[in-house]
ZAVEX-518727 format. One line per field, with one value per atom (N, C-alpha, C): x, y, z. Coordinates in steps of 0.05 Angstrom, whole numbers, plus 5000, padded with zeros to 4 digits. Example, Ala and Ser with C-alpha at 12.3 -4.5 7.8 and 13.67 -1.06 7.14 Angstrom:
// ZAVEX-518727
X <- (5264 5246 5264 5257 5273 5258)
Y <- (4886 4910 4934 4955 4979 5001)
Z <- (5156 5156 5156 5142 5143 5157)
// end
This chain:
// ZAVEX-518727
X <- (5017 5000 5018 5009 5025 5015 5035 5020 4995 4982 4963 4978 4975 4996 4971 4977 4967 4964 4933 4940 4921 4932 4911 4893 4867 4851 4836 4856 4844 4878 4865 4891 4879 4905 4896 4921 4905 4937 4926 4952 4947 4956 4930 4942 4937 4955 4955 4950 4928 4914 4927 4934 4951 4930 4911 4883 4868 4860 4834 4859 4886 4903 4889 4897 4881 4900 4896 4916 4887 4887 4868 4873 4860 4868 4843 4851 4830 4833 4815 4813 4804 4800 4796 4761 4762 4734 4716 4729 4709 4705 4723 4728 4744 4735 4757 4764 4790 4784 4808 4794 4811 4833 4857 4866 4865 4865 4866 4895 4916 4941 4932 4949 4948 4968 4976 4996 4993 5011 5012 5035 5038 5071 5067 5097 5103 5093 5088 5084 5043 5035 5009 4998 5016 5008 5006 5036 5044 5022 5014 4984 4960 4954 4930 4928 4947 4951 4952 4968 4968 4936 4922 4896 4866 4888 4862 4866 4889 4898 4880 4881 4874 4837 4828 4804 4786 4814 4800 4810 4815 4827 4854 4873 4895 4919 4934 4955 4972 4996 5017 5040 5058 5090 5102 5103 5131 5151 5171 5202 5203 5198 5201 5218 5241 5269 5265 5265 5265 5299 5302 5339 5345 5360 5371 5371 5364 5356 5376 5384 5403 5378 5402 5390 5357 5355 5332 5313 5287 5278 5253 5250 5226 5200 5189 5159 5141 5144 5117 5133 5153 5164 5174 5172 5176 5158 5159 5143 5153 5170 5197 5184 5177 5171 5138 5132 5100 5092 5108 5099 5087 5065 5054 5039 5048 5041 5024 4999 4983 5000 4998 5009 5032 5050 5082 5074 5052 5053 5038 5024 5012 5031 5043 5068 5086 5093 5116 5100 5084 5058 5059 5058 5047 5067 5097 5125 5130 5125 5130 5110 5088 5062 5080 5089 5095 5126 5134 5164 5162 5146 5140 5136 5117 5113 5140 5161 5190 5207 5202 5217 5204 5190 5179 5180 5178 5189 5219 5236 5265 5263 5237 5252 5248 5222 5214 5230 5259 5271 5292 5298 5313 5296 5314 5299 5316 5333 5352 5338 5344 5336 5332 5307 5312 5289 5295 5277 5253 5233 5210 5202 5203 5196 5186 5198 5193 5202 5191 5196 5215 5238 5253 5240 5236 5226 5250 5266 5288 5296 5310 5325 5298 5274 5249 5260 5268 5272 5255 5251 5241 5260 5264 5282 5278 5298 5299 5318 5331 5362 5362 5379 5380 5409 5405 5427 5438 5465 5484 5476 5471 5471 5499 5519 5550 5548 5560 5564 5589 5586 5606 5630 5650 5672 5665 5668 5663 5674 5655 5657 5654 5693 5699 5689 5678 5669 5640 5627 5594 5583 5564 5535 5526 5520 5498 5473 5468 5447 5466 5481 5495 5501 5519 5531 5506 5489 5467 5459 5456 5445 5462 5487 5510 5527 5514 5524 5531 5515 5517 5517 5532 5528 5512 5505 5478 5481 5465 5468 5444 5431 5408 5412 5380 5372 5352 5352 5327 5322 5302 5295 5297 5311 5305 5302 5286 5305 5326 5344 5361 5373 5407 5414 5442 5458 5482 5496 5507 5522 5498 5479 5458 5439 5432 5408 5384 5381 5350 5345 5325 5313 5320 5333 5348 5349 5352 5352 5386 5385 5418 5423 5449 5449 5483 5487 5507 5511 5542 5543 5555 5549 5569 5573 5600 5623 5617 5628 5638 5662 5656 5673 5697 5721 5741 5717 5728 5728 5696 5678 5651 5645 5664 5655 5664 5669 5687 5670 5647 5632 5612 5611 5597 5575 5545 5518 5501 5486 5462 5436 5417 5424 5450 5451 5480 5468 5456 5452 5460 5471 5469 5503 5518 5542 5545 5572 5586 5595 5574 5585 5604 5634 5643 5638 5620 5610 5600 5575 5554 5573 5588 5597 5574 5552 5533 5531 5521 5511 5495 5495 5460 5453 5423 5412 5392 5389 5367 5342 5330 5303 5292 5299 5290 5291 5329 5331 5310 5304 5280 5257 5250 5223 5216 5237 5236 5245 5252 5266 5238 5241 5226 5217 5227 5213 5220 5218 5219 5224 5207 5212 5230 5237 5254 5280 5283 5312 5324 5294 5298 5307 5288 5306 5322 5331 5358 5383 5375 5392 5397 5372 5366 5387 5386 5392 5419 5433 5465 5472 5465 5480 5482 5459 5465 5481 5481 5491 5528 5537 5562 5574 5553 5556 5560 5536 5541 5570 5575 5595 5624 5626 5655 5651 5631 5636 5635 5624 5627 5604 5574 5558 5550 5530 5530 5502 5505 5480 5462 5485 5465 5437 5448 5424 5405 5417 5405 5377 5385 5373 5351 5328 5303 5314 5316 5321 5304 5311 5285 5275 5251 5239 5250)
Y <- (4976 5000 5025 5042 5068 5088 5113 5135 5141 5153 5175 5196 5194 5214 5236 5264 5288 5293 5296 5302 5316 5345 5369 5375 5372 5380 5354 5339 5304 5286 5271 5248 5223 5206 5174 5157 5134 5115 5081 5066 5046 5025 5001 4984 4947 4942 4910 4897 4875 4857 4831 4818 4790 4758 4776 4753 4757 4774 4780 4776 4776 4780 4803 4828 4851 4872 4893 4926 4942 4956 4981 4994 5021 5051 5060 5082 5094 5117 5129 5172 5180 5199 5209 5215 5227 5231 5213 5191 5165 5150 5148 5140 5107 5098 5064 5054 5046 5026 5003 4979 4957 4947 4932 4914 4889 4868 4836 4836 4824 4811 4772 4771 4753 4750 4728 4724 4746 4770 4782 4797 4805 4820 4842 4848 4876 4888 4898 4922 4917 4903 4898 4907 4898 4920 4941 4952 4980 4993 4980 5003 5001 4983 4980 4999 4991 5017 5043 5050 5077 5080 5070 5072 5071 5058 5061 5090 5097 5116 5141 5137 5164 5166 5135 5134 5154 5158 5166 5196 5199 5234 5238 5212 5216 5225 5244 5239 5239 5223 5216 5207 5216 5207 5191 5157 5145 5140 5137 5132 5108 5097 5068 5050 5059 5036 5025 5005 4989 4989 4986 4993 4971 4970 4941 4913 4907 4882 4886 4858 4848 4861 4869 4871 4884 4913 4924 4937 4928 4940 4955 4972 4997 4975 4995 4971 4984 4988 4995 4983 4967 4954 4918 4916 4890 4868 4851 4833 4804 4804 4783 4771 4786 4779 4775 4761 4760 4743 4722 4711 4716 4710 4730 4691 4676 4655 4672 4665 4668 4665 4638 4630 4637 4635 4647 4682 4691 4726 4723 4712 4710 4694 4685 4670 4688 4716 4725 4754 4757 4784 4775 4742 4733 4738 4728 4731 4763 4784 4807 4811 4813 4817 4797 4785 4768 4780 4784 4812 4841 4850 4882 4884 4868 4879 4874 4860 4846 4878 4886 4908 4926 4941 4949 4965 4941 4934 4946 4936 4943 4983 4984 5004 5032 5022 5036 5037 5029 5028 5048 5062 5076 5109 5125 5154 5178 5161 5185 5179 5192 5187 5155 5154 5124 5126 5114 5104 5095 5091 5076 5050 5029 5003 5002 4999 5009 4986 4995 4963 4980 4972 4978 4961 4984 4975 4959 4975 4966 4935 4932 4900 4891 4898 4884 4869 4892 4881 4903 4883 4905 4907 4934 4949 4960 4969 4986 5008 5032 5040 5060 5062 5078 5098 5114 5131 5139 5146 5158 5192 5207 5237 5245 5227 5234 5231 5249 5247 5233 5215 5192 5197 5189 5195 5191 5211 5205 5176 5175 5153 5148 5151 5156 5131 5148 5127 5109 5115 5102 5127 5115 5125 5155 5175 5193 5189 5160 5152 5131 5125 5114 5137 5153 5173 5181 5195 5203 5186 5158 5150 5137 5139 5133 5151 5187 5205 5215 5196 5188 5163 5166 5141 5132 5100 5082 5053 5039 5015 5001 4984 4977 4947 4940 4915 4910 4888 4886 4854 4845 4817 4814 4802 4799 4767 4773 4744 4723 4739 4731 4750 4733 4740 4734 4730 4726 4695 4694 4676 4668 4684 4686 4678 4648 4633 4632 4636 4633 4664 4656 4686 4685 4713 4720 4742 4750 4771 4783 4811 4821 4845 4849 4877 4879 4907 4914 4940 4960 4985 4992 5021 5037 5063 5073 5065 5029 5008 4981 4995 4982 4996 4963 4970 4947 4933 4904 4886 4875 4890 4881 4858 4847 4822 4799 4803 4782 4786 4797 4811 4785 4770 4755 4760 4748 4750 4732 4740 4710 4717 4691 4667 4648 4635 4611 4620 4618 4610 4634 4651 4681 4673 4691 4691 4713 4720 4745 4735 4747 4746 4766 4747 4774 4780 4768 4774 4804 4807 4823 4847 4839 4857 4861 4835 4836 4816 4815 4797 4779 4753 4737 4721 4717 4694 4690 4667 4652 4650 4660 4657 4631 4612 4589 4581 4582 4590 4598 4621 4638 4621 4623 4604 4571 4564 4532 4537 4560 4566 4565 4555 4545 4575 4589 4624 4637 4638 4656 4690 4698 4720 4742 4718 4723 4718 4700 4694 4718 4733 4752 4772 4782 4803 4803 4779 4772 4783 4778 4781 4812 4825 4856 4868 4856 4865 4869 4843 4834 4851 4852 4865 4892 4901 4936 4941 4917 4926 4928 4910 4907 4933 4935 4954 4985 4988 5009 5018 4997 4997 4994 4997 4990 5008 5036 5060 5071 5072 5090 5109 5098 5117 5125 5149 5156 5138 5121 5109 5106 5130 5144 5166 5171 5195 5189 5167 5148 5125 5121 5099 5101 5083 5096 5079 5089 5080 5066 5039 5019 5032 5032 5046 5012)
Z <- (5000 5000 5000 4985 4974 5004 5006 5025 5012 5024 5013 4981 4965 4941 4937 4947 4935 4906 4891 4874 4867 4858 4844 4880 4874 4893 4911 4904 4922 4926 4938 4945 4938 4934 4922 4937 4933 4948 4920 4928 4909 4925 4922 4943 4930 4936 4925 4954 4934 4944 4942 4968 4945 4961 4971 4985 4949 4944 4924 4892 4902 4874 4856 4862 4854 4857 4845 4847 4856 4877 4874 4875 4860 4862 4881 4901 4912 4911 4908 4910 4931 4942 4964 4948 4920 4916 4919 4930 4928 4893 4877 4854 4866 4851 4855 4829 4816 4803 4813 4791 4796 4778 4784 4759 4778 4757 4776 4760 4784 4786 4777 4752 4741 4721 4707 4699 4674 4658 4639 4635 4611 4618 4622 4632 4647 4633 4596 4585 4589 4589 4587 4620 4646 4669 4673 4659 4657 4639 4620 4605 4617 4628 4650 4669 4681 4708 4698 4675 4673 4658 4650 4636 4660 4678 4711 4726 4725 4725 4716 4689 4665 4675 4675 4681 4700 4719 4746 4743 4722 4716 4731 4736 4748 4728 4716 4698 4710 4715 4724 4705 4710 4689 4709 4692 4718 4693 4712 4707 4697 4671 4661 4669 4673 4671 4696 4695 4723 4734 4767 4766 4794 4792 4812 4796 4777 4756 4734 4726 4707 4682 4654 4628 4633 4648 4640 4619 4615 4600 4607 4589 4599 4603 4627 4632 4605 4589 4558 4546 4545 4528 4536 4548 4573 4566 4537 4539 4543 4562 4563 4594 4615 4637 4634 4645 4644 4663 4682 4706 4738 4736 4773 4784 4801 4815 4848 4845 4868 4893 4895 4913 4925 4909 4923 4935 4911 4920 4951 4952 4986 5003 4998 5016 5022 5001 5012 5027 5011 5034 5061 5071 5100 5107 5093 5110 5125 5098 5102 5132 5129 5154 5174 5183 5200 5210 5201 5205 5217 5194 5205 5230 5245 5288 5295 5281 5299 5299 5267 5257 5270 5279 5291 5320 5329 5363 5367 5343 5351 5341 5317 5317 5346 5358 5374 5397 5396 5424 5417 5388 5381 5377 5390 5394 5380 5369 5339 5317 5298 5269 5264 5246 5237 5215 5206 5172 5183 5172 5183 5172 5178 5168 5139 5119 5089 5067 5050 5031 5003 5000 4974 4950 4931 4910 4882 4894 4872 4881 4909 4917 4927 4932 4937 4968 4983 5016 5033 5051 5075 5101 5105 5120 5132 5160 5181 5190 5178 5180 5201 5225 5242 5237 5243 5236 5251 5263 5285 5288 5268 5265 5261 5255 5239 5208 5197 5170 5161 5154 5139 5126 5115 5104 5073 5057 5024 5011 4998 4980 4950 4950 4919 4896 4873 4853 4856 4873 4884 4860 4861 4836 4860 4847 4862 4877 4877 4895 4925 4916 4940 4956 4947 4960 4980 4969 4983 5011 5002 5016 5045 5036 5055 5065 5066 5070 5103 5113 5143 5152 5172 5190 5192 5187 5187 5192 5214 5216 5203 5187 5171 5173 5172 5177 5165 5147 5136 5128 5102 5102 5070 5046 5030 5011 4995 4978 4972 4979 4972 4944 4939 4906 4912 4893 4893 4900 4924 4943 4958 4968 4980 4969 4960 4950 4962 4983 5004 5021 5021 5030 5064 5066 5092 5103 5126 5130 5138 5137 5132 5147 5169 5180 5173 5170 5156 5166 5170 5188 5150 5158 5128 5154 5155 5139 5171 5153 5169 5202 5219 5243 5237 5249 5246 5268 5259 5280 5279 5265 5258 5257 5233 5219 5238 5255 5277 5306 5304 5332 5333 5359 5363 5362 5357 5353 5352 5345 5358 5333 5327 5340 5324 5338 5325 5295 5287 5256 5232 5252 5235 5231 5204 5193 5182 5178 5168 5144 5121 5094 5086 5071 5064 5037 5016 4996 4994 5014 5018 5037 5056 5079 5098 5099 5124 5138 5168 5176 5163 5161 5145 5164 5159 5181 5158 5159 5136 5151 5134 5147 5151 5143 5143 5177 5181 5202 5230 5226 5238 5240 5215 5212 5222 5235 5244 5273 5269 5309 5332 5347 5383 5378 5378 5386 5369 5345 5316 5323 5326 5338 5355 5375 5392 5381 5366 5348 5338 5321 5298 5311 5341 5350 5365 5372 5385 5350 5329 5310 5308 5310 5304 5326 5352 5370 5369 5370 5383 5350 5321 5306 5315 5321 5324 5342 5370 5386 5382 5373 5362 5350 5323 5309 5315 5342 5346 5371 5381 5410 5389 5365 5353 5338 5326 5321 5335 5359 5377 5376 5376 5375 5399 5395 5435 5433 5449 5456 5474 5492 5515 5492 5484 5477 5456 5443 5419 5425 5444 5454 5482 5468 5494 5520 5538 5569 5574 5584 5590 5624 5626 5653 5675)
// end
């Protein structure tokens, strides 16, 4: 589900259904329309939506190129991808719903800056990044969106797919700039490891998902990384951190 998006003299949000396998648009004027999620290709969604869109008097320009993905092509031109499986899309909606209160919980014990429990559209993870309020050491040769986004100190934790070395869907915490001695910082549960592929912690969800107390694993993982992370930069975590009563 999208924020609320302002537009002209009303607001709209867009929200996927993966019980009903459905896209909805809603208006604040009380306008609705639908698309049903079903197998079709990318260029044949991409005209739909923008045509549910037009319907409802919405004009909107998006950014075609899709970015994080091998060999991209514009979604109005994309007739190469065309697979949507019911099933797996409500399998990975339950996982996500079944995470977010964990992510959550940890983020509410932090009282500095922090991202809000959010889903990346590009690596398709959901994440949590807390920030020190130090600005980072430059980083020569990164794209204009890294820089940006690593322009401060940040510890981040989140849950993805997988990709790479990383075949199974896992979850990953990682410091930028890395403090020495990180990757060697004990943590919990046993099942979590320091990739040096990635430069993150991993714990497989699978992991998680078969553990006596799932939950408690996950934020035992959330936990002992930040905690590492943050005690080997040196953040103040007196002033960062909510005081347990």
């Amino acid at each position: 589900m999208t924020p609320l998006m302002p537009y002209r003299d009303r607001a709209f949000t867009i929200i996927f259904d993966f019980i009903a396998h459905r896209l909805m648009i809603q208006s604040s004027d009380g306008t609705t329309e639908t698309v049903p999620l079903e197998p079709r290709t990318v260029a044949d969604f991409y005209h739909l939506l923008i045509s549910a869109l037009r319907r409802m008097n919405i004009d909107v320009r998006i950014w075609t190129m899709p970015v994080e993905v091998s060999n991209p092509i514009r979604f109005e031109a994309d007739v190469t991808h065309y697979s949507y499986d019911p099933e797996m899309a409500n399998t990975l909606w339950r996982i996500l719903v079944s995470i977010k209160p964990v992510f959550e919980s940890f983020r509410s014990e932090f009282i500095g800056k922090c991202s809000p429990v959010h889903f990346f559209w590009g690596s398709f993870d959901l994440a949590v990044t807390r920030f020190s309020g130090r600005r980072a050491p430059e980083r020569p040769g990164v794209d204009a969106v890294a820089r940006e986004s690593y322009s401060h100190e940040v510890i981040s934790h989140g849950f993805w797919l997988g990709s790479g070395t990383v075949t199974e869907p896992a979850f990953y915490a990682y410091a930028a700039p890395e403090p020495a001695g990180f990757k060697d910082a004990s943590v919990h549960p046993a099942a979590a490891f320091y990739s040096t592929d990635f430069s993150d912690f991993i714990l497989p969800y699978e992991a998680v998902r078969t553990a006596k107390s799932p939950h408690e694993d996950l934020k035992a993982f959330l936990t002992s990384t930040y905690n590492a992370a943050a005690d080997l930069a040196q953040w103040n975590r007196a002033e960062l951190e909510r005081r347990k009563q």
